[in-house]
C-alpha positions, -999 to +999 in steps of 0.1 A: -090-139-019-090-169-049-059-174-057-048-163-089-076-138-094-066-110-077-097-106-059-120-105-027-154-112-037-179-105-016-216-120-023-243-104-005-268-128+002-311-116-002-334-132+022-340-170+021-309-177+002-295-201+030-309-230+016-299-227-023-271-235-046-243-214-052-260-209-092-292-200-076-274-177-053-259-159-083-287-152-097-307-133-073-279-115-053-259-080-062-218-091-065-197-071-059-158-077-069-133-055-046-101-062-062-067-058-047-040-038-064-027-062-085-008-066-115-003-101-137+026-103-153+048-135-172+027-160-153+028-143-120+006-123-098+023-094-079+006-071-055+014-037-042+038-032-015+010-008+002+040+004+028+068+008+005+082+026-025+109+022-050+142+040-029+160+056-058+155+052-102+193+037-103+173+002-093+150+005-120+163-024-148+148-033-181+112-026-196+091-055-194+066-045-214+029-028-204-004-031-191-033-044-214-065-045-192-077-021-162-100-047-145-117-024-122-145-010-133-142-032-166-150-066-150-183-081-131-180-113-140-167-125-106-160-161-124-132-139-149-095-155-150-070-126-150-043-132-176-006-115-185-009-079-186-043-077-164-040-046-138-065-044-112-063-002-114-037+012-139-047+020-175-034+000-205-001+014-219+011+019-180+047+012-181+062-022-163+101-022-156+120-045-138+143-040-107+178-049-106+185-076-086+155-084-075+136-110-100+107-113-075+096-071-073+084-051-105+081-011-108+054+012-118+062+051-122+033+067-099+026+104-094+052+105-070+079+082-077+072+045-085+052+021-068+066-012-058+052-048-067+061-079-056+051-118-062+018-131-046+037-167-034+019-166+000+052-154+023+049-134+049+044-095+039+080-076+046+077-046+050+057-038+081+075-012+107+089-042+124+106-053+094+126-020+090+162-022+095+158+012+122+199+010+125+205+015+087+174+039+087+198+073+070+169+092+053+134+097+059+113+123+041+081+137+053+053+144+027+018+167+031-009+160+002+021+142-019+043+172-017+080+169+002+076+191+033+106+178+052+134+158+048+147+148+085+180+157+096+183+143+130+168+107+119+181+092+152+161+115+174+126+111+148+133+075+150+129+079+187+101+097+189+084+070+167+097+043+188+080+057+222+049+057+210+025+049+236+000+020+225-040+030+224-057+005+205-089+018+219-081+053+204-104+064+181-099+100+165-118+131+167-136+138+136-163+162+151-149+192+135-125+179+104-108+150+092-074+141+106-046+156+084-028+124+072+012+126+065+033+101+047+074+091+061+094+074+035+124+056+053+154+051+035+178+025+049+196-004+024+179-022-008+157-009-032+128-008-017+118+026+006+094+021+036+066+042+036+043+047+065+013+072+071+010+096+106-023+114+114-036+143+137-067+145+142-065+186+157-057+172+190-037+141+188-007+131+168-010+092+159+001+062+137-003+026+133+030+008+131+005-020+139-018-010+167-028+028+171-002+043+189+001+080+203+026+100+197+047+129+213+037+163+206+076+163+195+068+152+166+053+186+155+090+201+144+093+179+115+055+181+103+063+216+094+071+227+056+109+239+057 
């Protein structure tokens, strides 16, 4: 990604190309700009936290204002310097608020609560399964096409089920006959911001990917069902 532009570019190169400029290459290949969710805002560029939601509207703060530009599908000049109020996929007038406490993370109301950003400043991403606090985990809520199906009452025996997952990063899913049915877990443990994680079954197989593909317990079936 260049820095600062909120983007991947990807340059597909025609035969013979090796030899010529980057100008000549621009001019006889098809770019294509795949931009990251991003939002540019007071000088900074936040991204999405992909794997993590806003925990509860008592940490939404102030307005900050609202988007200008949707990029996507807007841009193709891959040469184009995104500037305050740029938004790689929300529409102009989309609403920016600011989280209490937390001058680095900015909120954006989303069909189902509000989606988190946070600064682009090159750390480390925090909020992978391995960064969740399990021991302060005292929510999680199970959703089915974006529509609460469970919320978990024994957490500490879910939490378990998760946590013996058996690693398969060879396992690929069976898709002969469907597509997997995808869930989505929202943990709820301290701070503002809610960890969200996807599960999958694929007809035969209940899985995730905490990092690598790991199987799951059949278990897990109990609180996959609408109650």
């Amino acid at each position: 990604m260049w820095k600062g532009l909120g983007m991947i570019l990807t340059v597909l190169l025609l035969c013979g190309c090796q030899q010529r400029t980057i100008e000549e290459i621009f001019t006889v290949t098809h770019t294509e700009i795949d931009w990251v969710d991003f939002i540019r805002w007071d000088g900074e560029e936040y991204l999405n936290i992909h794997t993590g939601v806003l925990a509860d509207e008592s940490y939404l703060g102030e307005k900050l204002g609202e988007v200008q530009f949707k990029v996507a599908d807007n841009v193709s000049n891959p040469s184009y310097r995104t500037k305050d109020g740029d938004a790689a996929f929300h529409e102009p007038g989309t609403e920016l608020y600011s989280i209490k406490g937390e001058d680095k993370l900015l909120a954006v109301q989303s069909d189902n609560g509000y989606q988190v950003y946070y600064v682009n400043n090159e750390e480390d991403y925090k909020w992978h399964f391995k960064d969740l606090p399990l021991d302060k985990v005292n929510k999680v809520k199970v959703y089915l096409d974006a529509q609460l199906i469970n919320e978990v009452e024994d957490v500490k025996k879910f939490l378990q089920i998760l946590s013996n997952g058996v690693l398969d990063a060879t396992f690929q899913p069976n898709t002969n006959y469907r597509d997997p049915i995808y869930y989505e877990m929202v943990f709820y443990a301290e701070g503002p911001v809610a960890y969200k994680y996807m599960l999958a079954f694929d007809g035969k197989t209940y899985y995730w990917h905490p990092w690598d593909t790991e199987i799951l317990s059949e278990e897990i079936v109990e609180y996959l069902e609408e109650v």
